[in-house]
HTML snippet that shows the backbone in 3Dmol.js (N, CA, C, O; Angstrom):
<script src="https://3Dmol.org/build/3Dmol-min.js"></script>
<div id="view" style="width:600px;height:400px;position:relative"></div>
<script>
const pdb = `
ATOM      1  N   UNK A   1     -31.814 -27.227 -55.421  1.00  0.00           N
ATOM      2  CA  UNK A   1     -30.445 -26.985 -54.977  1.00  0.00           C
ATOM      3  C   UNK A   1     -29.901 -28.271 -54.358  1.00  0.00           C
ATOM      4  O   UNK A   1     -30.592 -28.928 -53.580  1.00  0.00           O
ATOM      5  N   UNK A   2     -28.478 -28.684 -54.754  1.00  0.00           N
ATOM      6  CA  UNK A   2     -28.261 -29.786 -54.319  1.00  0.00           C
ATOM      7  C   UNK A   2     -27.863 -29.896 -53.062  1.00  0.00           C
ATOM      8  O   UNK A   2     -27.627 -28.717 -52.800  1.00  0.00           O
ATOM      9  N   UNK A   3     -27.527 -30.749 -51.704  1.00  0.00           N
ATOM     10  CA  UNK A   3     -27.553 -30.763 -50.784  1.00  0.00           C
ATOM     11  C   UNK A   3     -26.074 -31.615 -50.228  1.00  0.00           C
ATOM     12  O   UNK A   3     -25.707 -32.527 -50.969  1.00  0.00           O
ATOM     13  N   UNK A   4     -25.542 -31.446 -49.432  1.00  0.00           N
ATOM     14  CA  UNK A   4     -23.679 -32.229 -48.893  1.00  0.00           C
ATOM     15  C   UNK A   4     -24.797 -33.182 -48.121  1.00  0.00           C
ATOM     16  O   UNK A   4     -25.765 -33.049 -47.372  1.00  0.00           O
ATOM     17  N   UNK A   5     -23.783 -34.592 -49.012  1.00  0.00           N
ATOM     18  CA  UNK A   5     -24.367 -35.780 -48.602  1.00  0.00           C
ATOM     19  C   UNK A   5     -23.895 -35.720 -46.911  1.00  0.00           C
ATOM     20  O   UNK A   5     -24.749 -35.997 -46.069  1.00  0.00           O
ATOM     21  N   UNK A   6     -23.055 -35.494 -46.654  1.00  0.00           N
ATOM     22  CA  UNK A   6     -22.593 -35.165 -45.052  1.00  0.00           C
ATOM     23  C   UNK A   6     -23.626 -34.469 -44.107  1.00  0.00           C
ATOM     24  O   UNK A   6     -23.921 -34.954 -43.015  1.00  0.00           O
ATOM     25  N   UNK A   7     -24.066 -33.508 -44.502  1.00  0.00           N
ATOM     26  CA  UNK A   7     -24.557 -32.890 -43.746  1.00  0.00           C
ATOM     27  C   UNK A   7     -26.076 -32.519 -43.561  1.00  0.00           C
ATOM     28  O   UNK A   7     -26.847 -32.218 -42.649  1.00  0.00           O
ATOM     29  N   UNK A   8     -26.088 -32.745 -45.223  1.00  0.00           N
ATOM     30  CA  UNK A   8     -27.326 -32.399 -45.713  1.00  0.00           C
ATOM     31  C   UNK A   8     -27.726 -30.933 -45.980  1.00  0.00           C
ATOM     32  O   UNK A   8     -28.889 -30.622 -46.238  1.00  0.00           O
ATOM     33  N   UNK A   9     -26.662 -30.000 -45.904  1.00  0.00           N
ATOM     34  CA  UNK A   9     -26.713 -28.627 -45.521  1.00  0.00           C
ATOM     35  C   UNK A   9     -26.887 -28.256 -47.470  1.00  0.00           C
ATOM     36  O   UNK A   9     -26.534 -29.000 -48.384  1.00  0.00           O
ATOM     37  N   UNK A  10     -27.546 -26.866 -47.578  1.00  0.00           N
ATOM     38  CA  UNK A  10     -27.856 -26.747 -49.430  1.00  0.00           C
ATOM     39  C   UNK A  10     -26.176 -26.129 -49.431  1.00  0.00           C
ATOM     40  O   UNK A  10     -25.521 -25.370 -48.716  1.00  0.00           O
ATOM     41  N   UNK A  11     -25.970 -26.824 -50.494  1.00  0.00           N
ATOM     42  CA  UNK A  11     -24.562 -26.327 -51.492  1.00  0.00           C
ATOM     43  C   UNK A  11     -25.074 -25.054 -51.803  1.00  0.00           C
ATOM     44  O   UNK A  11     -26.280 -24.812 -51.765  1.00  0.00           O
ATOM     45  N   UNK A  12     -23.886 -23.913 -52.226  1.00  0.00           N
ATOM     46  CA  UNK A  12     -24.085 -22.702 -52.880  1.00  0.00           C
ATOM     47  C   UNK A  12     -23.677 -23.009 -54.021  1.00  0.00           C
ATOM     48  O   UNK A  12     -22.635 -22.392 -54.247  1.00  0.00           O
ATOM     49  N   UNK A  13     -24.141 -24.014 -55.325  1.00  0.00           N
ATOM     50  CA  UNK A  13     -23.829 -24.397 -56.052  1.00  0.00           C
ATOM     51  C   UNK A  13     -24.757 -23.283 -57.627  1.00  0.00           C
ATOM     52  O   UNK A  13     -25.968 -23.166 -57.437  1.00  0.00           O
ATOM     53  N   UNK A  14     -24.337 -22.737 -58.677  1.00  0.00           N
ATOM     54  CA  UNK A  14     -25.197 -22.510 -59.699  1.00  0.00           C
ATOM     55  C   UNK A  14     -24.534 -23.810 -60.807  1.00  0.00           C
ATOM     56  O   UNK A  14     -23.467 -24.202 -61.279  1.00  0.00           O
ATOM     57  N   UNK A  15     -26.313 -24.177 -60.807  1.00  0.00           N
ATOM     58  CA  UNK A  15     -25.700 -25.588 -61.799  1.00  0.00           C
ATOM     59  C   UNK A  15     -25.409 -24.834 -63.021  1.00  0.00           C
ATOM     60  O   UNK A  15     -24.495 -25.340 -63.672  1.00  0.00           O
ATOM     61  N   UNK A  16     -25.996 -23.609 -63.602  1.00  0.00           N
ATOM     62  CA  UNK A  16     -25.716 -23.518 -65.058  1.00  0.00           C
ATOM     63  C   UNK A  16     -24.104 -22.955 -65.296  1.00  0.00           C
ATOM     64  O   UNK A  16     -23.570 -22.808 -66.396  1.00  0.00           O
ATOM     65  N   UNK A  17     -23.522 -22.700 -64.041  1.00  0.00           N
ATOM     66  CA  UNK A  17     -22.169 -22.275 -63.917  1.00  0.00           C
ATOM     67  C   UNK A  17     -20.784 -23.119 -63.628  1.00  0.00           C
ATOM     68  O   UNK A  17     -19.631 -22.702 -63.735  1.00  0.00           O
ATOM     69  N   UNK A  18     -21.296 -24.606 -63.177  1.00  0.00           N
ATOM     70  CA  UNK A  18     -20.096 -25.194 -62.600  1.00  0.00           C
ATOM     71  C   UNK A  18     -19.872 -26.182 -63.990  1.00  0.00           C
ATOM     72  O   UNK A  18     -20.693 -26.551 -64.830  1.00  0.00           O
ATOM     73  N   UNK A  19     -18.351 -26.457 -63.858  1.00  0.00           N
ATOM     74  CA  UNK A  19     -18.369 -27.194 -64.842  1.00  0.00           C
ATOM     75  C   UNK A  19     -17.446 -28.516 -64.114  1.00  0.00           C
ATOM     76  O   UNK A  19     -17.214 -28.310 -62.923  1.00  0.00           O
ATOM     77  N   UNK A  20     -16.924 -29.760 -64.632  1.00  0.00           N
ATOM     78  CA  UNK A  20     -16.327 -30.686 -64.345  1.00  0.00           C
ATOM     79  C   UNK A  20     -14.955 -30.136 -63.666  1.00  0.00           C
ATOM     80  O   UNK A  20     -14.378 -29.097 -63.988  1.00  0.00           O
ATOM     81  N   UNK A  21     -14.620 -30.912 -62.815  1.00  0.00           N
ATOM     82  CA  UNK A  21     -13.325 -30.630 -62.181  1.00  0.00           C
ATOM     83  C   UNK A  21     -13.702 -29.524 -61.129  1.00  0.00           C
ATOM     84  O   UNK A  21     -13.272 -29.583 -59.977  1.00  0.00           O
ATOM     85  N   UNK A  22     -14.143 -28.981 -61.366  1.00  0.00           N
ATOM     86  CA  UNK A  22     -14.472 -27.308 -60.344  1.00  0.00           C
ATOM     87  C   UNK A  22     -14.639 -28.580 -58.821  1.00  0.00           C
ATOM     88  O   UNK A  22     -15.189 -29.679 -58.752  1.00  0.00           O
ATOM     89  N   UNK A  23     -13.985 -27.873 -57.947  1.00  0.00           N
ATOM     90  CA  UNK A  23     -14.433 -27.945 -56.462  1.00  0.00           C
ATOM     91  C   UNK A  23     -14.871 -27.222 -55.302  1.00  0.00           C
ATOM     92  O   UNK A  23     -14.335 -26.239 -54.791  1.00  0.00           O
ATOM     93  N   UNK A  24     -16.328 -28.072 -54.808  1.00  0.00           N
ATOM     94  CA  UNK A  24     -17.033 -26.957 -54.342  1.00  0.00           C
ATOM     95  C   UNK A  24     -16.782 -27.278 -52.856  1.00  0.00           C
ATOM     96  O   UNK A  24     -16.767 -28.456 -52.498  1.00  0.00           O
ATOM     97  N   UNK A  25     -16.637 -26.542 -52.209  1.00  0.00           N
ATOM     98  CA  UNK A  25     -17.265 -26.773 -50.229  1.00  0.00           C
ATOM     99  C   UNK A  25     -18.417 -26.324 -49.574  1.00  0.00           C
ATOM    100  O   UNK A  25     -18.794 -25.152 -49.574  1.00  0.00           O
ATOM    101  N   UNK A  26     -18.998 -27.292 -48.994  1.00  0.00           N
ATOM    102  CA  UNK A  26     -19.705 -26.907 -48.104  1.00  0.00           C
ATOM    103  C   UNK A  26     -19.693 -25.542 -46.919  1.00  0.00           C
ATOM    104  O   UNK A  26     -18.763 -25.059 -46.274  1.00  0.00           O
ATOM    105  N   UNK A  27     -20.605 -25.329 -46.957  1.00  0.00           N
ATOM    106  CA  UNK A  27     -20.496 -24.024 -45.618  1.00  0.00           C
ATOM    107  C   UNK A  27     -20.444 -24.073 -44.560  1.00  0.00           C
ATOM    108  O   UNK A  27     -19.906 -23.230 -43.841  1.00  0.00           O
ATOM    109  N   UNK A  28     -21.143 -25.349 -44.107  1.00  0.00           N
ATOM    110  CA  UNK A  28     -21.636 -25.923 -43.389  1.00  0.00           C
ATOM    111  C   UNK A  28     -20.359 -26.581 -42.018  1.00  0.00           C
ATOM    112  O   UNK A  28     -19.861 -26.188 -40.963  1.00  0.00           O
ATOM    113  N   UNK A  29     -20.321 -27.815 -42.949  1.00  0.00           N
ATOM    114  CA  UNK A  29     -19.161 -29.006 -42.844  1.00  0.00           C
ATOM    115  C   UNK A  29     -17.990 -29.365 -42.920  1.00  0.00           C
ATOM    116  O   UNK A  29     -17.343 -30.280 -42.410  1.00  0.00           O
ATOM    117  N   UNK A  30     -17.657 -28.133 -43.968  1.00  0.00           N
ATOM    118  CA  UNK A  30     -16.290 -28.032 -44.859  1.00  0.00           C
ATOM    119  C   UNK A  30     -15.901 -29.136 -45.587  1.00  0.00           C
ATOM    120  O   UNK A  30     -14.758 -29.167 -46.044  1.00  0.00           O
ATOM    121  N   UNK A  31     -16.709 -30.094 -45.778  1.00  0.00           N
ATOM    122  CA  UNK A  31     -16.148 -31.128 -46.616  1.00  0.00           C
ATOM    123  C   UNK A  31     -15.741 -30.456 -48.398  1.00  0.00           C
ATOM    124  O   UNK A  31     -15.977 -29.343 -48.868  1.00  0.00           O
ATOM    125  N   UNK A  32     -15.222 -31.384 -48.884  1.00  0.00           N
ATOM    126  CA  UNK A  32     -14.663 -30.078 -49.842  1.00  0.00           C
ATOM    127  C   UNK A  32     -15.267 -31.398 -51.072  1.00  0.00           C
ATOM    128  O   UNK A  32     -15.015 -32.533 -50.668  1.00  0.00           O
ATOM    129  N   UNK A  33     -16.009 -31.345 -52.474  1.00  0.00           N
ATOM    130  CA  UNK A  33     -16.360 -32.182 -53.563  1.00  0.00           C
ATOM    131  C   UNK A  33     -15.793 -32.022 -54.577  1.00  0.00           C
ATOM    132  O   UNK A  33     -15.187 -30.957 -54.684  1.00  0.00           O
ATOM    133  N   UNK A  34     -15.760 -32.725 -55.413  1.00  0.00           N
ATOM    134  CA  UNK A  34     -15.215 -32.236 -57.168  1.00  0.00           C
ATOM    135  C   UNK A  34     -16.356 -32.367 -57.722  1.00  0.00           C
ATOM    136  O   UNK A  34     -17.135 -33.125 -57.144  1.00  0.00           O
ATOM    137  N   UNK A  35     -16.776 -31.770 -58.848  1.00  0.00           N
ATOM    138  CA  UNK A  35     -17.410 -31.844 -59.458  1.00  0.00           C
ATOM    139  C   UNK A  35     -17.327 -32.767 -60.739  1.00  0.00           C
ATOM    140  O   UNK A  35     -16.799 -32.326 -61.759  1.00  0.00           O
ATOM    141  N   UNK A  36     -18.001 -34.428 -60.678  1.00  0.00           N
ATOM    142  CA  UNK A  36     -17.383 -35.263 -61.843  1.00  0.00           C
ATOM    143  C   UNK A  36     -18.673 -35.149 -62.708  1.00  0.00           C
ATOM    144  O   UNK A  36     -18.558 -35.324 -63.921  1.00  0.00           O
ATOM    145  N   UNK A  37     -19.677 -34.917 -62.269  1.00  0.00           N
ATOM    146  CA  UNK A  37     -20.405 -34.536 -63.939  1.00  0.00           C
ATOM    147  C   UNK A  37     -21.870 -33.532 -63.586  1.00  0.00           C
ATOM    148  O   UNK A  37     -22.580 -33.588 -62.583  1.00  0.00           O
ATOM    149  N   UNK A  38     -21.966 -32.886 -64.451  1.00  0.00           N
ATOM    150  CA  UNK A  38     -23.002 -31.664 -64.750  1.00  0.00           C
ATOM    151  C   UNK A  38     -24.618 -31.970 -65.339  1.00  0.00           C
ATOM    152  O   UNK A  38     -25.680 -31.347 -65.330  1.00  0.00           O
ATOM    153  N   UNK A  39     -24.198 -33.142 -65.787  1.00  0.00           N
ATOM    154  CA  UNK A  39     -26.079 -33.181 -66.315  1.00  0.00           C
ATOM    155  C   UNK A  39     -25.646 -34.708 -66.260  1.00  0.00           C
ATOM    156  O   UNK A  39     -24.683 -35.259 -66.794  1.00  0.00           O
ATOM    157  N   UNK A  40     -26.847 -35.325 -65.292  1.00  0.00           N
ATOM    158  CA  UNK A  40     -27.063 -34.638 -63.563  1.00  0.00           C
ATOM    159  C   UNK A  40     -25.631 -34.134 -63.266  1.00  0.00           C
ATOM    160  O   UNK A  40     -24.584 -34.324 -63.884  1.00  0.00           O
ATOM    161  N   UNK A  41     -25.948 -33.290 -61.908  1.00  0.00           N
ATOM    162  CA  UNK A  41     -24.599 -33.235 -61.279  1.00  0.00           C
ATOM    163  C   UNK A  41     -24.490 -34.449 -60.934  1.00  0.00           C
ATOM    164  O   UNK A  41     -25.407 -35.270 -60.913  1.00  0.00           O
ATOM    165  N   UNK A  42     -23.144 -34.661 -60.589  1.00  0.00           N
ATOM    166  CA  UNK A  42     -22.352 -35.381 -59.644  1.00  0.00           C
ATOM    167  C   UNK A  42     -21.582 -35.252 -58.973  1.00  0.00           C
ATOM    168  O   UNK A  42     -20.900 -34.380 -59.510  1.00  0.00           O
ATOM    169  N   UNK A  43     -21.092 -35.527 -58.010  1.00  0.00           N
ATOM    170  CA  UNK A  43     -19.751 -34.597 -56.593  1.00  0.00           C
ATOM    171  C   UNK A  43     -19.463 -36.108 -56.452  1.00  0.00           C
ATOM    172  O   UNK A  43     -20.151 -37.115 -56.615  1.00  0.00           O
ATOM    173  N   UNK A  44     -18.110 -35.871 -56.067  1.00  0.00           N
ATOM    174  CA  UNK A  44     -17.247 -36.925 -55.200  1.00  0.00           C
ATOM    175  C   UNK A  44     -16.879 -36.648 -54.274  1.00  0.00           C
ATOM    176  O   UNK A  44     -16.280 -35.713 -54.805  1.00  0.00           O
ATOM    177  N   UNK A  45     -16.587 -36.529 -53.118  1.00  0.00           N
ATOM    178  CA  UNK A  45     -15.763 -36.270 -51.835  1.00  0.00           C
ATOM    179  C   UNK A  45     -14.420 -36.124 -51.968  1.00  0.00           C
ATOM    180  O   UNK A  45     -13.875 -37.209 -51.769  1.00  0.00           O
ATOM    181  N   UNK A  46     -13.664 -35.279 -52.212  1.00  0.00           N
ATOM    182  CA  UNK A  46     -11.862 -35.108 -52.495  1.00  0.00           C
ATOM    183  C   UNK A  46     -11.139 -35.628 -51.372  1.00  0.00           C
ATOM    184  O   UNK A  46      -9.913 -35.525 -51.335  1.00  0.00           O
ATOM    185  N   UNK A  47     -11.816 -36.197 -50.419  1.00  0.00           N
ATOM    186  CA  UNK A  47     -10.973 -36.934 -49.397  1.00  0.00           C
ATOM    187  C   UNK A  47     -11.348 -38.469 -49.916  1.00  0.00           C
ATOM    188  O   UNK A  47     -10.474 -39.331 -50.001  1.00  0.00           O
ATOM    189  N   UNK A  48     -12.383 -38.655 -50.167  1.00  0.00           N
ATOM    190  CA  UNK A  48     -12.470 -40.169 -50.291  1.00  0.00           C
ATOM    191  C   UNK A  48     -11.225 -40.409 -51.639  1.00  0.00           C
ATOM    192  O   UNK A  48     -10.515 -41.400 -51.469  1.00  0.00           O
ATOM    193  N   UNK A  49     -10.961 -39.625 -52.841  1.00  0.00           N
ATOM    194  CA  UNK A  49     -10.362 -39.959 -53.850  1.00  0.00           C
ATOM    195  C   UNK A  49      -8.507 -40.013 -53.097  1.00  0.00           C
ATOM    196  O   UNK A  49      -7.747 -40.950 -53.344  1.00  0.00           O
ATOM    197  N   UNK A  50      -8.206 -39.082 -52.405  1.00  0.00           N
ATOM    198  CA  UNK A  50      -6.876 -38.977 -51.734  1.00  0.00           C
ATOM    199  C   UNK A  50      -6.368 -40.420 -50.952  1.00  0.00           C
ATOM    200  O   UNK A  50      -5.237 -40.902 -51.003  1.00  0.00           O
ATOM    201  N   UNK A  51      -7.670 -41.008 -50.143  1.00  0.00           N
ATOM    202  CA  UNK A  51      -7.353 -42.130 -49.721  1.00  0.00           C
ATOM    203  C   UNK A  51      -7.445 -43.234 -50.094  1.00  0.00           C
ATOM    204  O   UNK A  51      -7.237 -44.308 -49.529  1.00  0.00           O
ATOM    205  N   UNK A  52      -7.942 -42.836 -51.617  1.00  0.00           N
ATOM    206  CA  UNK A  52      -8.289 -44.420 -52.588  1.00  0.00           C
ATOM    207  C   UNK A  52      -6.372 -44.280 -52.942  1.00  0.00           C
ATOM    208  O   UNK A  52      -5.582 -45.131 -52.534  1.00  0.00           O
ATOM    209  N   UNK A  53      -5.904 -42.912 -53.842  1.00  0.00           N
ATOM    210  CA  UNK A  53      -4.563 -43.543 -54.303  1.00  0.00           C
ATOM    211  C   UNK A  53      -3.507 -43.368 -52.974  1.00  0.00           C
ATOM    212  O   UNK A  53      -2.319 -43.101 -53.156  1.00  0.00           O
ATOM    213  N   UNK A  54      -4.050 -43.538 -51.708  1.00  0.00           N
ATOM    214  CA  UNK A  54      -2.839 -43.180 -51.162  1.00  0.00           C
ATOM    215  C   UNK A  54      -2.815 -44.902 -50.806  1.00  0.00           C
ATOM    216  O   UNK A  54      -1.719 -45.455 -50.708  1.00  0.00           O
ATOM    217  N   UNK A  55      -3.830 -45.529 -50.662  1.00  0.00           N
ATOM    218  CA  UNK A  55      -4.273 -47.145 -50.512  1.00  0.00           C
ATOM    219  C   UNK A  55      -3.268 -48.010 -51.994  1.00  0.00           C
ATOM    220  O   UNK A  55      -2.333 -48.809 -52.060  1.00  0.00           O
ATOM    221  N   UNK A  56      -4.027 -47.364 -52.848  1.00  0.00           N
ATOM    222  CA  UNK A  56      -3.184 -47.409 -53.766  1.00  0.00           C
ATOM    223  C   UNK A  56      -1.778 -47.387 -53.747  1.00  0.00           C
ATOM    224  O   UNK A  56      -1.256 -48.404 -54.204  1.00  0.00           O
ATOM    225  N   UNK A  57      -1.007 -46.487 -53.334  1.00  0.00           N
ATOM    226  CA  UNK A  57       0.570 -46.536 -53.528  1.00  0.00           C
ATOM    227  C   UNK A  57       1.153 -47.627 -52.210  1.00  0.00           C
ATOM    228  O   UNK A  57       2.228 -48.228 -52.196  1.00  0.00           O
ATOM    229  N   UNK A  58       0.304 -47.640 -51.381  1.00  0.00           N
ATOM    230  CA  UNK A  58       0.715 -48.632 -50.476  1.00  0.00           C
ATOM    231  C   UNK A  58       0.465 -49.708 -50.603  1.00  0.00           C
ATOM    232  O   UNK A  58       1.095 -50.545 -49.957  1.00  0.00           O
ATOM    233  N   UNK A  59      -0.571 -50.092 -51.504  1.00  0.00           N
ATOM    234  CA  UNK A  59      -0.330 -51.332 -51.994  1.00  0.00           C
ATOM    235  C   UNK A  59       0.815 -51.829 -52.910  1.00  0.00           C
ATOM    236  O   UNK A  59       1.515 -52.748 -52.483  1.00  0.00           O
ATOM    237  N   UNK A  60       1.026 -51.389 -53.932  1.00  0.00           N
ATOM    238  CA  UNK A  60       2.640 -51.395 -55.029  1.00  0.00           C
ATOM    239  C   UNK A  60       3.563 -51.245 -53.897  1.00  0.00           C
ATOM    240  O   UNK A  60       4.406 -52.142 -53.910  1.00  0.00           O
ATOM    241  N   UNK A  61       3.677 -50.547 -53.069  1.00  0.00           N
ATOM    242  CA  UNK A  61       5.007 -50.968 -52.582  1.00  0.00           C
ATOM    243  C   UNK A  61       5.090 -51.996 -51.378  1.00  0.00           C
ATOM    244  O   UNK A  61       6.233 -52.122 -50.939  1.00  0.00           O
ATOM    245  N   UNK A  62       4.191 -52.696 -50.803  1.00  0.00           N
ATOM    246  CA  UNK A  62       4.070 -53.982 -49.864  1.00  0.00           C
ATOM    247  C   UNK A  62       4.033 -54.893 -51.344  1.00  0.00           C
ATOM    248  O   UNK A  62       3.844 -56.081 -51.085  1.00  0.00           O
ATOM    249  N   UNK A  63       4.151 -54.656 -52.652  1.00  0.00           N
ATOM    250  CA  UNK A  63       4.555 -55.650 -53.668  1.00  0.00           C
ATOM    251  C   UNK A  63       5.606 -55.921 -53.755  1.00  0.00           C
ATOM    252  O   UNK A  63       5.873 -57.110 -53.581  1.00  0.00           O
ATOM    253  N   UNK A  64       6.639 -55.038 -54.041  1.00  0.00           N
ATOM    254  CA  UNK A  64       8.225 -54.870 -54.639  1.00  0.00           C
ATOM    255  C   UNK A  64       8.793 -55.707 -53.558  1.00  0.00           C
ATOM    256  O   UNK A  64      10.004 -55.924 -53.518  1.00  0.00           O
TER     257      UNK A  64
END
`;
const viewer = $3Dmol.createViewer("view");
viewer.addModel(pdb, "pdb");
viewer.setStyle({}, {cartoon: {color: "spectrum"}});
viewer.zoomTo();
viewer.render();
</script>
């Protein structure tokens, strides 16, 4: 069972059930993941991706 890199707490994850995109949360922590790939899994953190394009749009506009 896979484990929240945060916390270390077990995900209620069924691998033969989740598929890409699905987002899971912790029980624990509440950190919230996406699911970017299934064999292996892989999770991303949905906060780390929010503050990559929000970095992002603030960069293009300290351009213009």
């Amino acid at each position: 069972m896979p484990s929240c890199p945060e916390c270390e707490n077990d995900l209620d994850i069924e691998l033969d059930e989740v598929e890409e995109g699905d987002v899971v949360v912790c029980d624990e922590c509440g950190t919230e993941y996406e699911v970017v790939g299934v064999d292996p899994l892989e999770l991303t953190r949905v906060d780390d991706e929010l503050d990559d394009e929000e970095d992002e749009f603030f960069d293009e506009e300290e351009e213009e």
